[in-house]
N, C-alpha and C positions, 0 to 999 in steps of 0.2 A: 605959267605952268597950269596942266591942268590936274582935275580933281584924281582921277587916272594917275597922274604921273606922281603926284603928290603922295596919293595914295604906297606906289610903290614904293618910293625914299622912304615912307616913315615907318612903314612894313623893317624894310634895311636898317633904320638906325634902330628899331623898338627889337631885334632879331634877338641881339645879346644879351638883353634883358628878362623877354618876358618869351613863354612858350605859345604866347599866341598873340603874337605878333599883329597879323595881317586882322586880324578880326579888332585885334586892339586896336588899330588905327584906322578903321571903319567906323567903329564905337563911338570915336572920337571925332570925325570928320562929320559924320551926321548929328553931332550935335554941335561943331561949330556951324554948319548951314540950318541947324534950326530943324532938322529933317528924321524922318524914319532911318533904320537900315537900309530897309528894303527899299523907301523912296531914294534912298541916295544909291544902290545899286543901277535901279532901275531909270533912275530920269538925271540924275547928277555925274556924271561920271565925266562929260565932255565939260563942267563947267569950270572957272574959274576959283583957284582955292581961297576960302574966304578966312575974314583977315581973323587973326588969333588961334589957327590950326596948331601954328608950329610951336606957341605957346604949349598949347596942350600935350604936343608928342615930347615935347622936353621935359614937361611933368611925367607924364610914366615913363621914360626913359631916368628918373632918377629916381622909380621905385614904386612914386605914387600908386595906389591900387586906382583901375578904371573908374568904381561904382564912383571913390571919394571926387574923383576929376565929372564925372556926369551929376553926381549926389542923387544916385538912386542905381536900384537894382532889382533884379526880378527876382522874384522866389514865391511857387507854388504859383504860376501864372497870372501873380499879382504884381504891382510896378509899388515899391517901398522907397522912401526916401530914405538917403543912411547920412551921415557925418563919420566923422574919427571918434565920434562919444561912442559908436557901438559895434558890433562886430557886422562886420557885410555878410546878409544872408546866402547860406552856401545851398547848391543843389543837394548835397551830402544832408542837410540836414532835413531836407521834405518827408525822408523816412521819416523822420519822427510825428510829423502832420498825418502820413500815408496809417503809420502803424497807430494812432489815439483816435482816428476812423475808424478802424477796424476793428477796435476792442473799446471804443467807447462814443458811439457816432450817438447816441441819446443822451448823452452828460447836459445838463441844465445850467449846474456852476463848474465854471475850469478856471483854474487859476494858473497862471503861467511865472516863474519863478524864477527871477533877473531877464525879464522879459528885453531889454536891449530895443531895437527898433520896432520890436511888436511883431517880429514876423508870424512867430510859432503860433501865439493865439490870434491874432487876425487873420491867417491862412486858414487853421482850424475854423473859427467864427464864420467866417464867410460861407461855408460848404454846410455849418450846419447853426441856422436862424434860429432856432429858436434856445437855442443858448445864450450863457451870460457870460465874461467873463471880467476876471481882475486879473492886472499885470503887475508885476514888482519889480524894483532897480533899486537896487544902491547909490546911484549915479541918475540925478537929477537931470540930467544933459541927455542922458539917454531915454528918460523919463519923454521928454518934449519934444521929442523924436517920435517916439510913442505915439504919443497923443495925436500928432500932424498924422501920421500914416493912417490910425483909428480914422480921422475927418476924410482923408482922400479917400478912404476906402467904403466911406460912408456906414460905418461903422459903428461911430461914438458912440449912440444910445445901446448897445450892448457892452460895450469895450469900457474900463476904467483902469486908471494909471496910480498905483501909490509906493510911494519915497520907504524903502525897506529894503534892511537885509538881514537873510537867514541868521549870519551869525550875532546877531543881537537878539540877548533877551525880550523877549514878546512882542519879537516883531509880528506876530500873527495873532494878535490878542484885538478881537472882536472879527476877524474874520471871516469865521465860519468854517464848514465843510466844504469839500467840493468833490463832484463826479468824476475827475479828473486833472491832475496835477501835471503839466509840463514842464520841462525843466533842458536847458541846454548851460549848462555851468563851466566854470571852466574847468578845462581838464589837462591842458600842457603841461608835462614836465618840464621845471625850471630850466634846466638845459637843455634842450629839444632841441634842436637843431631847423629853425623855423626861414621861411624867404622873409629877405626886408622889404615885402610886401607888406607883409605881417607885421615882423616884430617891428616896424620900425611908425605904422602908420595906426596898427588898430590896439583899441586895449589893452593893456597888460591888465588889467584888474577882471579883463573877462577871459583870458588866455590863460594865465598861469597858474597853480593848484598843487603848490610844494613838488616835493622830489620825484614824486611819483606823479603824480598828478590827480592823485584822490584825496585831496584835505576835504575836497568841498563834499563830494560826495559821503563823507566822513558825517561830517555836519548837518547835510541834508535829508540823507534817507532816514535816521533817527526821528527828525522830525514829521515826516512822510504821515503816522499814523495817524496822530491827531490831525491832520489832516484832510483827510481820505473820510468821507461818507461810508457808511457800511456799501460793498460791492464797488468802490472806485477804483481806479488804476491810474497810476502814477507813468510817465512816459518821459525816460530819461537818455538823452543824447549821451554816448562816450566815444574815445576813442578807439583808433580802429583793432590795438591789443588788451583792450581794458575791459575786455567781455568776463571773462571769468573770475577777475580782482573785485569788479563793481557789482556781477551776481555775488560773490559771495559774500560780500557787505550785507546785500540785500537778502540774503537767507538766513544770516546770521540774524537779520532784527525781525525776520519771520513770513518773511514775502512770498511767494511763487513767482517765477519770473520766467519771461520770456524774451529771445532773441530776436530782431529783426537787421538783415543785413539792407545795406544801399545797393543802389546798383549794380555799381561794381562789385558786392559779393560780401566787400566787407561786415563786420560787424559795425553795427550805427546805434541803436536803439534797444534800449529793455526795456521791456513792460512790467511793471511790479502791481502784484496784486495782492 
């Protein structure tokens, strides 16, 4: 069989699983040959399928997300390694990179807030050098995730990782201010109705956020002020009906705020200021 044909069966069996099938099993075939996409488009296609393909399309054929089966993903035209310790960075989420550019591309100190594989602040850091930043997790696993991505990215000497969480008492005590606060928390409602993509492979502890799905943001934007340097801005991921719940958290403790949708349209991102 070749790579060609190979390619189409596993297109066929990944059909009823996944909505992107054909590209999933692209995904997956150029990196059992060791290969680009594109190299395997363009030079692989007449060759023989190499051994442990079919390993792989049986994994996502029973849910596995891609990134966890390759152990990396792209986001913000950077290549991040990921695990099951943290959420796979989404397209959805660059808004919030796009929008802490634009209202805060001179920030010095940014600190990023269950920072997860480090995407938000190593995306942010890389575009703009002369920045500093600190990441924080509760999740030590996801911590050393962190840190790997900061070294591939050549990074480190601006990037640093520390073991915290918002809702413990002082966990910010000796931290400092910052120019810029990032924040992607979790925001599912406990009964969401999520793919077993999802629920079955990433986080719960970075997914889900009580009934509504704002405890965290409950917790966190109170804290926001001591935080924030006079003139900082706070840049908060929600979800895509939680514009108006989450502004008015954030009016209620004294913010200005501003909306940024994703691509699609959606609501993604508020700027608090």
């Amino acid at each position: 069989m070749t790579v060609t044909e190979a390619l189409r069966a596993a297109a066929e069996r990944l059909a009823a699983t996944s909505d992107t099938a054909r590209l999933d099993a692209e995904l997956l075939m150029a990196h059992a040959l060791g290969a680009s996409r594109s190299d395997l488009l363009l030079r692989h296609m007449r060759d023989g399928v190499p051994d442990g393909f079919a390993g792989l399309v049986e994994r996502r054929a029973a849910r596995e997300p891609v990134a966890h089966i390759l152990g990396e993903q792209e986001f913000y035209g950077l290549t991040f390694k990921v695990t099951p310790a943290t959420l796979i960075p989404r397209g959805d989420s660059e808004t919030i990179v796009s929008a802490a550019l634009e209202c805060a591309s001179d920030a010095r100190r940014v600190l990023d807030m269950g920072t997860g594989s480090g995407a938000l602040l190593l995306a942010f850091l890389s575009e703009c050098r002369g920045a500093d930043g600190i990441g924080i997790d509760a999740s030590t696993d996801a911590l050393a995730v962190a840190q790997v991505n900061a070294e591939r990215l050549g990074l480190r000497a601006c990037a640093s990782f520390r073991h915290a969480s918002w809702h413990d008492a002082g966990w910010a005590a000796g931290l400092g201010r910052f120019d810029l606060v990032l924040c992607n928390p979790p925001y599912v409602e406990l009964d969401a109705a999520l793919d077993p993509d999802v629920r079955r492979f990433e986080p719960a502890s970075a997914l889900f956020a009580g009934p509504e799905g704002l405890d965290d943001y409950r917790a966190i934007i109170p804290q926001l002020g001591g935080l924030l340097s006079p003139g900082g801005a706070a840049v908060l991921e929600i979800g895509a009906s939680q514009d108006r719940a989450v502004a008015g958290l954030a009016e209620a403790a004294g913010f200005a705020v501003t909306l940024h949708r994703d691509l699609a349209g959606r609501p993604r991102a508020l700027v608090l200021r």
